[in-house]
C-alpha positions in Angstrom: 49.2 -210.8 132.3 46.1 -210.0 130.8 43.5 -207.8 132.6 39.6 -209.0 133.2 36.9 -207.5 131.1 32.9 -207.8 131.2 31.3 -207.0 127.5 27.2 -205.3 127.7 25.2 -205.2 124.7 22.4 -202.6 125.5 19.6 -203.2 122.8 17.7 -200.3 123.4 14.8 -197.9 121.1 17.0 -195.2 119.6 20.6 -197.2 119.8 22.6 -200.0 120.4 25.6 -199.7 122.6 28.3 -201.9 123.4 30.8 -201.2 126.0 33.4 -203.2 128.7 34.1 -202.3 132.3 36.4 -203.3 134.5 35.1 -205.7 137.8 35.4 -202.0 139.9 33.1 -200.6 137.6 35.4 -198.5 135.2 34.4 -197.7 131.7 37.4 -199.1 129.2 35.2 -199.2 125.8 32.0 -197.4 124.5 30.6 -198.0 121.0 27.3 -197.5 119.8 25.0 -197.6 116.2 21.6 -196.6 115.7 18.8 -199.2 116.3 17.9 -200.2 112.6 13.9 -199.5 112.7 11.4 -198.6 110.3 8.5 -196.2 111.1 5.2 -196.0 109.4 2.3 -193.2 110.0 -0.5 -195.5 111.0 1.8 -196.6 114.3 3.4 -199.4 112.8 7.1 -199.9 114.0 9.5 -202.7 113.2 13.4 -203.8 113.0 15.4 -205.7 110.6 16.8 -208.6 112.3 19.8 -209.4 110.4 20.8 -205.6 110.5 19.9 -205.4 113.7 22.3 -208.6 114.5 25.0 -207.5 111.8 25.4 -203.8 113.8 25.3 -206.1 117.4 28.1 -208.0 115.6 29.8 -205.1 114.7 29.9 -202.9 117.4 31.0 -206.0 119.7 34.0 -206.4 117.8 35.0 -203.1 117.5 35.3 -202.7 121.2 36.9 -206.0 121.5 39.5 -204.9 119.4 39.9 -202.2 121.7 40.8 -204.0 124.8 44.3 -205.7 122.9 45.6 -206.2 127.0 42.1 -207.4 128.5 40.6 -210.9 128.6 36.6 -210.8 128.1 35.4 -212.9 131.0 31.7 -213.1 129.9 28.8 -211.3 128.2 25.9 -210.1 129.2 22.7 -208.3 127.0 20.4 -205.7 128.3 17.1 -204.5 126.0 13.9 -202.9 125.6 11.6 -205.2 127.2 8.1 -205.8 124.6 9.6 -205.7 121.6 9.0 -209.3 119.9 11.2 -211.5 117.8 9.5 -214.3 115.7 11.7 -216.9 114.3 11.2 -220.2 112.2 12.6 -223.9 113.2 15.9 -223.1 112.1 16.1 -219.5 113.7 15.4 -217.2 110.6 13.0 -214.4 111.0 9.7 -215.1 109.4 9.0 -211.2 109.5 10.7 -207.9 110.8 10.8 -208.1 114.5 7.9 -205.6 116.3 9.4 -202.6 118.1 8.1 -202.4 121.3 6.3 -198.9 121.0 4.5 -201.2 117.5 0.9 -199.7 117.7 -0.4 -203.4 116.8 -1.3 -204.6 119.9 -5.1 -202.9 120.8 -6.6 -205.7 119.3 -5.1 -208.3 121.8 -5.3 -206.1 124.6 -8.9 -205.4 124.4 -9.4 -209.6 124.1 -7.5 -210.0 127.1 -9.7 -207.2 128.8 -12.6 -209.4 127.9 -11.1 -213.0 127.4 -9.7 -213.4 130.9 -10.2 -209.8 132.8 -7.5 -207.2 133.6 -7.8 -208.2 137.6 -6.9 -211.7 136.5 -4.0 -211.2 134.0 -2.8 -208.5 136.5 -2.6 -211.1 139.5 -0.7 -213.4 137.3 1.4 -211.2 135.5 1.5 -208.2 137.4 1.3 -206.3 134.7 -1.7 -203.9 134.0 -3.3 -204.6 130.4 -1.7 -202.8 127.8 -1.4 -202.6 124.0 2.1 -202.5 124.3 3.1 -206.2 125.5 4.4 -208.5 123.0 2.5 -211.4 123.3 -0.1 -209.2 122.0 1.7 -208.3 118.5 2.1 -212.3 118.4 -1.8 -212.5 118.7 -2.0 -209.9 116.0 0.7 -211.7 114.0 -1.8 -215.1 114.1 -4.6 -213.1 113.1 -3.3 -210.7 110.6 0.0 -212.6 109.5 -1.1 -216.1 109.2 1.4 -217.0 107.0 4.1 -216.0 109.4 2.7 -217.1 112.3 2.6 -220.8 111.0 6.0 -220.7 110.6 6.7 -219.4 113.5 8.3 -221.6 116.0 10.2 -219.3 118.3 9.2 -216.1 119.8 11.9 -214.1 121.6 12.8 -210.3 122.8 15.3 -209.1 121.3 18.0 -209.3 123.8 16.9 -212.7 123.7 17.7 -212.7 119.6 21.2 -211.7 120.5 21.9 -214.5 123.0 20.1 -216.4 120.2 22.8 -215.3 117.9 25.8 -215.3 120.5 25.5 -218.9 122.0 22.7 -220.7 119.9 20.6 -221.3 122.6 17.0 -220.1 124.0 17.1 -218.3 126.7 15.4 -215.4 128.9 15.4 -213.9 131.9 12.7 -213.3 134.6 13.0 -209.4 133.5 12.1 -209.6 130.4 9.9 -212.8 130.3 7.7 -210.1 132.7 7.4 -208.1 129.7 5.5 -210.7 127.7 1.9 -210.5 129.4 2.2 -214.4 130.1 4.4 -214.9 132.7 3.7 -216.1 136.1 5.3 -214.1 138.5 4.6 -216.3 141.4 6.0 -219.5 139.6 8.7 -217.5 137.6 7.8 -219.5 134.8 5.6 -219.3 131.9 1.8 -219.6 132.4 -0.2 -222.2 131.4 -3.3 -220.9 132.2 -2.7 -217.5 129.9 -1.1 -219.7 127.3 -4.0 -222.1 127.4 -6.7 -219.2 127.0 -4.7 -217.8 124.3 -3.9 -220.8 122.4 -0.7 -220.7 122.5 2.5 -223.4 122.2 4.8 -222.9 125.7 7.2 -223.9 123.4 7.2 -221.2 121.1 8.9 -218.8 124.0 12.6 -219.2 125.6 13.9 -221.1 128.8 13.6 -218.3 131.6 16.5 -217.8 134.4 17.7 -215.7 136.8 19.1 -212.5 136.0 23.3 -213.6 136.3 22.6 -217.4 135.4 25.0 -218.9 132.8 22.9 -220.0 129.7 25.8 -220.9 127.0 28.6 -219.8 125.9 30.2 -217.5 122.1 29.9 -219.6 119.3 32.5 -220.3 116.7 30.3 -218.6 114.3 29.3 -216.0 117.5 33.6 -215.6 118.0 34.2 -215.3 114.0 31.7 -212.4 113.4 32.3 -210.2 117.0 35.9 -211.2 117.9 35.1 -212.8 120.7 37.1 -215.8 122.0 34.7 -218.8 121.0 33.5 -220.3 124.6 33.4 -216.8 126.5 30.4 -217.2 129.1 26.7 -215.9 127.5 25.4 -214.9 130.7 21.7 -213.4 131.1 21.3 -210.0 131.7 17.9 -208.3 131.9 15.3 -205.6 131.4 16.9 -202.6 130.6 15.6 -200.5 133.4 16.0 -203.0 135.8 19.7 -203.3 134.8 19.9 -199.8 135.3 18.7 -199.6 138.9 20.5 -202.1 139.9 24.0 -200.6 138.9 22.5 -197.2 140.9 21.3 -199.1 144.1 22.6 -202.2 144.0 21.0 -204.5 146.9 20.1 -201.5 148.6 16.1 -200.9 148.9 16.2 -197.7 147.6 13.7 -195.9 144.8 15.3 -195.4 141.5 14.0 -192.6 139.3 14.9 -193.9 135.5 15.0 -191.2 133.0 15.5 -191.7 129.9 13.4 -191.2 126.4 10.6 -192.2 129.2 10.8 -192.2 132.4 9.8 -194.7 135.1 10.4 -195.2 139.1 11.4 -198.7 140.4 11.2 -200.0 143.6 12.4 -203.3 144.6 9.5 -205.5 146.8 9.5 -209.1 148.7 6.6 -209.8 148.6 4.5 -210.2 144.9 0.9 -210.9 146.3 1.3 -208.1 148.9 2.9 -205.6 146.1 0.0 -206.6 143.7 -3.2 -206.1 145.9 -3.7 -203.2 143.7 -7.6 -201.8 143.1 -7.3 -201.1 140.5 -4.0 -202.6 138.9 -1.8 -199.2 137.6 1.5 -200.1 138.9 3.6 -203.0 137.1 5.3 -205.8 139.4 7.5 -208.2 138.1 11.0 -210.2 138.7 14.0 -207.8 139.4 17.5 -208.7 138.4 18.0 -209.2 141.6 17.1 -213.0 142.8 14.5 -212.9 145.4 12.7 -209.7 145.1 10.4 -208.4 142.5 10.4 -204.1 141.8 7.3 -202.2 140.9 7.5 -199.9 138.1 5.4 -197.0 138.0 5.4 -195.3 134.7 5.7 -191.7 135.0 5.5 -191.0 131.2 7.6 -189.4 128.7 11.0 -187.7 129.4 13.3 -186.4 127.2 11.4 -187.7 124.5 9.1 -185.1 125.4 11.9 -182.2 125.7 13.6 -183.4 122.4 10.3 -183.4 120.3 9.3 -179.4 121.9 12.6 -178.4 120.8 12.6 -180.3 118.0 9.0 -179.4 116.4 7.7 -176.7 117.9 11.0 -174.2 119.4 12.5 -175.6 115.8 16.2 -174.7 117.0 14.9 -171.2 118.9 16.0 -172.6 122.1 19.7 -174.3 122.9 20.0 -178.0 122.5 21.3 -178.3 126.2 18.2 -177.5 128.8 20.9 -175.9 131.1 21.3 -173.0 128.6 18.0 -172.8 127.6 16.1 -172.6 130.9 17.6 -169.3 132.9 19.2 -169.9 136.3 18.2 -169.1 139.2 15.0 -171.2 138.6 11.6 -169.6 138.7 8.1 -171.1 138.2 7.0 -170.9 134.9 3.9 -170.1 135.7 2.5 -172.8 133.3 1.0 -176.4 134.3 1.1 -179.3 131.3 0.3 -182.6 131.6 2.8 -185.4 130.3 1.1 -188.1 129.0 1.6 -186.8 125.1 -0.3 -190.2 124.0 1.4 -193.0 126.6 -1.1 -193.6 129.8 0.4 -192.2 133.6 0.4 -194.4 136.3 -0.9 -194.1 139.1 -4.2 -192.9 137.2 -4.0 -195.1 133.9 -6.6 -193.1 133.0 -7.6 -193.8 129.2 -9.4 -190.7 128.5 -6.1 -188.3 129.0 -4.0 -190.1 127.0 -3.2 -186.8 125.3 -1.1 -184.1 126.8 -1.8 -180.3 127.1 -0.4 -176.9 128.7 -2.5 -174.6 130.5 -1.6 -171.1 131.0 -0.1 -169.3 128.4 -0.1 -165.8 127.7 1.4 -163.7 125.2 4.2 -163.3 127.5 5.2 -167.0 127.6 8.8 -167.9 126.0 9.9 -171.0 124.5 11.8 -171.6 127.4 9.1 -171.2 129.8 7.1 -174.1 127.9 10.5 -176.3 128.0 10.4 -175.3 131.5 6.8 -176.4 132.2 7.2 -179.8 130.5 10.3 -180.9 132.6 8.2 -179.8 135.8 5.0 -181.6 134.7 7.9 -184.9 134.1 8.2 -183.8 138.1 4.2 -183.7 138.7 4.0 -187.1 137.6 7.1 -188.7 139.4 5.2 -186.9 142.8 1.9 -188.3 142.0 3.5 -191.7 141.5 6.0 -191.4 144.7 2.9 -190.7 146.7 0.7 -193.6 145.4 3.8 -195.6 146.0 3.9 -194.6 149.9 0.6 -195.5 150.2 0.2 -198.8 149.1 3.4 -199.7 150.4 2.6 -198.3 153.5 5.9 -196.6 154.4 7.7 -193.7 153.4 10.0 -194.2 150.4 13.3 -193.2 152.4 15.9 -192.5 149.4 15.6 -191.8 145.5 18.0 -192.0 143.1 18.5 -190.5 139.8 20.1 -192.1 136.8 20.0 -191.3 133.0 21.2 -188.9 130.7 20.2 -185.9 132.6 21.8 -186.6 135.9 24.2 -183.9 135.4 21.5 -180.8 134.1 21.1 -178.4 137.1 17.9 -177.3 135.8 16.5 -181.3 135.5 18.0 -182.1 139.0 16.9 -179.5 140.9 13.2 -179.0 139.3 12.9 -182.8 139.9 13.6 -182.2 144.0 11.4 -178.9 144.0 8.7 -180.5 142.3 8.0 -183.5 144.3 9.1 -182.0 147.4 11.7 -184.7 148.1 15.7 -184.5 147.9 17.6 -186.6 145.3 20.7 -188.5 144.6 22.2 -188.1 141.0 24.2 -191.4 140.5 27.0 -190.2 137.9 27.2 -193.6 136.5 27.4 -193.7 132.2 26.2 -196.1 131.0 24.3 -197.3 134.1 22.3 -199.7 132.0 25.4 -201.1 130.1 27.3 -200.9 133.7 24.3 -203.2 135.2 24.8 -206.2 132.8 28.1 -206.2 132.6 28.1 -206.3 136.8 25.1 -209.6 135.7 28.1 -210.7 133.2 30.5 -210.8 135.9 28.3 -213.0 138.2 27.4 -215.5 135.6 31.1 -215.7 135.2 32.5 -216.2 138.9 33.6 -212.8 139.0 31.7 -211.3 142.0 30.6 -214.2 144.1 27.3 -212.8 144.5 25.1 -209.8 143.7 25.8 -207.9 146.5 29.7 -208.5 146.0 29.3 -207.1 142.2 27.1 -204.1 143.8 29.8 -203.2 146.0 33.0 -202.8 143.6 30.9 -199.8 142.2 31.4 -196.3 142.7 28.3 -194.3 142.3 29.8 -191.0 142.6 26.4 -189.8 143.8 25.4 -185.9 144.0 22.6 -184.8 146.4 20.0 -181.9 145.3 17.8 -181.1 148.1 14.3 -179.0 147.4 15.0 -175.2 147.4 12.2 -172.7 148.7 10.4 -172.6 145.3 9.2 -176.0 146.5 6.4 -174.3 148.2 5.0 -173.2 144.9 5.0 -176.6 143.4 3.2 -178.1 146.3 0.3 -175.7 146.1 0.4 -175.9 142.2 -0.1 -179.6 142.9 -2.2 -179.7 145.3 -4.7 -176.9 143.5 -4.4 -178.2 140.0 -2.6 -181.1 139.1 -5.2 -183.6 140.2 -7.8 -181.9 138.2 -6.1 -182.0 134.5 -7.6 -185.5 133.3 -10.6 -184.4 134.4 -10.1 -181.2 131.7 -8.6 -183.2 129.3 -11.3 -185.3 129.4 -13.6 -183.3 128.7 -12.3 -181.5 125.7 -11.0 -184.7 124.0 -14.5 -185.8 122.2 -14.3 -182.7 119.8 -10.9 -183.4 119.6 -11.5 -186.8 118.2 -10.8 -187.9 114.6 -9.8 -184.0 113.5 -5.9 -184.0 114.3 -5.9 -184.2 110.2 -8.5 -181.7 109.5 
């Protein structure tokens, strides 16, 4: 007798991974390729579709081949959430597919600012106005591509593209709909005003569903090119984050600290209108994987994408690869304070004019290891200031944080995060929590768990607790002192900064 499987396909910035669990949550196959994306100076980012499909394809098969004694019960994709997909009448692209970090989207965010107002979109969308949305790179597209966009007759994400591709239908889920900029959060369903003011066709963008809805099922041309058994359940899965969190928490209304290339914390709400009386709007609200509740995302900034470029351009392989053996143990202050918004705005300030980082402090007697040091810790400045916004508006103390990522198991990550924002932590020692989160989705579109909370509980979270050690005093007053103060610094030095970073 054959065993049951659920399949994830993670579509995420730096790689596409592909794995199977088991319904208790077990790992049996892992593959993964690198996200096929092309990268330009001026900002300009963008994937191949049909490589991006062909490696989906790929990697699918190869770990269906590795499950000869298991029967896939059902599919599930997890992605990036702004990326955007546009597609002609019979599904082709018309263009590459814009990367969600695509620098194209200023334009369309500034007319938004203006058209309609950033308190209005934000009560609609709960989303405060960005560049990065996609709808805004499909506004760009119409005004710099008109070509394209006249042929242009579906837009999608791109874990939408794969369901696209996996069960020929359109479909989206409340997640990642969020992450268009015109989605009603109170309706769960696309908005007509926002549409209206842009001028643009609702039909151009997918059905939206519950995170764990059916929405079709593999293809024969789907089954020929992955090895999947044509008419295996397509079920939707969600925002990549949000699949995450909810393979670390579950149901449970606990914080989850997301760390990743960025990092953001998630916590799951009831209540939209109440979550979103926000003055002014820095703190993103939008449909959870789970049904009934919506999560606010606070974007803390950067993470190891802000590790991996020091040690990557500036330590230049002077400092171990592994943060663990580069950062000496016991821990001590650095004695240096940076700032991690390295070009990306920080909630809760969203504060435009320190969009750059910086590091204040050094001496002579610095090391490379005591900037790595002082980067992770101003990661952990930024998750405080956000956990304390967070309490505030919510009115209540946040009562547990979890930790998942890739860094879950670094000493010197876990325990500066507790000693920096003052609060204990639970590392969830879940791989693949992103992957583990849709296939947990895939198994409740199926009929595998009857419910959420059923698919939440056959997990083992194998969960590690780091409490803050005496050092925490330091970061407190460091905090309190100084922290506050660096946009205001940053600020002010960033006029004569402007326009000469090629000088």
């Amino acid at each position: 007798m054959s065993e049951t499987a659920l399949v994830a396909i993670d579509v995420g910035t730096s790689s596409i991974k592909v794995t199977a669990f088991d319904p208790a949550g077990a790992l049996l196959a892992a593959h993964r390729a690198e996200t096929p994306t092309d990268r330009f100076p001026d900002g300009r980012a963008e994937h191949d579709v049909d490589l991006l499909w062909a490696a989906v394809a790929r990697l699918v098969g190869t770990v269906v081949a590795d499950l000869p004694r298991h029967d896939v019960a059902a599919v599930a994709v997890a992605s990036v959430g702004e990326a955007g997909v546009p597609l002609d009448g019979d599904g082709a692209p018309v263009r590459p597919a814009f990367a969600w970090f695509d620098a194209r989207g200023g334009e369309a965010a500034a007319w938004w600012r203006e058209a309609a107002g950033a308190a209005e979109v934000y009560a609609v969308t709960g989303q405060p106005l960005d560049a990065f949305y996609s709808v805004n790179r499909l506004l760009w597209m119409r005004d710099h591509e008109p070509g394209a966009f006249a042929r242009t007759r579906h837009w999608l994400g791109l874990g939408d593209l794969v369901v696209l591709r996996l069960a020929g239908v359109h479909a989206t889920d409340f997640s990642l709909a969020s992450r268009t900029l015109c989605f009603d959060q109170a309706r769960l369903g696309w908005s007509d005003a926002l549409l209206g003011l842009a001028g643009l066709d609702r039909a151009l963008f997918p059905e939206a569903v519950g995170a764990g809805a059916r929405v079709g099922a593999v293809t024969a041309s789907a089954a020929a090119a992955t090895g999947l058994r044509a008419g295996t359940p397509v079920v939707a899965g969600g925002h990549d984050r949000l699949c995450a969190a909810f393979a670390v928490r579950g149901v449970a209304p606990l914080a989850v600290d997301s760390t990743g290339s960025a990092e953001a914390v998630v916590v799951p709400v009831a209540d939209f209108a109440a979550a979103t009386r926000q003055d002014p709007p820095v703190v993103s609200c939008g449909a959870d994987v789970v049904p009934g509740q919506y999560a606010l995302s606070a974007r803390v900034g950067y993470a190891t994408a802000l590790t991996d470029w020091y040690a990557r351009e500036v330590a230049r392989g002077a400092l171990p690869a592994d943060i663990d053996a580069a950062v000496a143990w016991p821990l001590r202050f650095s004695g240096l304070l940076a700032y991690p918004s390295f070009g990306r705005l920080l909630a809760p300030g969203w504060d435009e004019r320190a969009r750059t980082g910086a590091i204040f402090g050094l001496t002579l007697r610095h090391t490379a290891a005591d900037i790595l040091q002082a980067l992770v810790e101003a990661v952990g400045y930024s998750l405080r200031a956000n956990l304390d916004w967070l309490e505030r508006h919510l009115g209540r103390p946040i009562e547990g944080i979890r930790v998942e990522g890739s860094l879950v198991r670094s000493r010197v990550w876990m325990q500066l995060k507790a000693d920096v924002t003052g609060r204990p932590m639970e590392a969830a020692g879940i791989r693949e929590a992103t992957s583990l989160g849709a296939a947990l989705l895939a198994g409740i579109g199926a009929g595998v768990y009857p419910d959420h909370a059923a698919a939440a509980a056959a997990v083992d979270r194998d969960l590690t607790r780091w409490a803050p050690s005496p050092l925490s005093r330091t970061y407190a007053d460091v905090y309190e002192r100084a922290f506050g103060a660096l946009p205001d610094l940053i600020a002010a030095v960033a006029p004569a900064l402007e326009g000469r970073a090629g000088t």
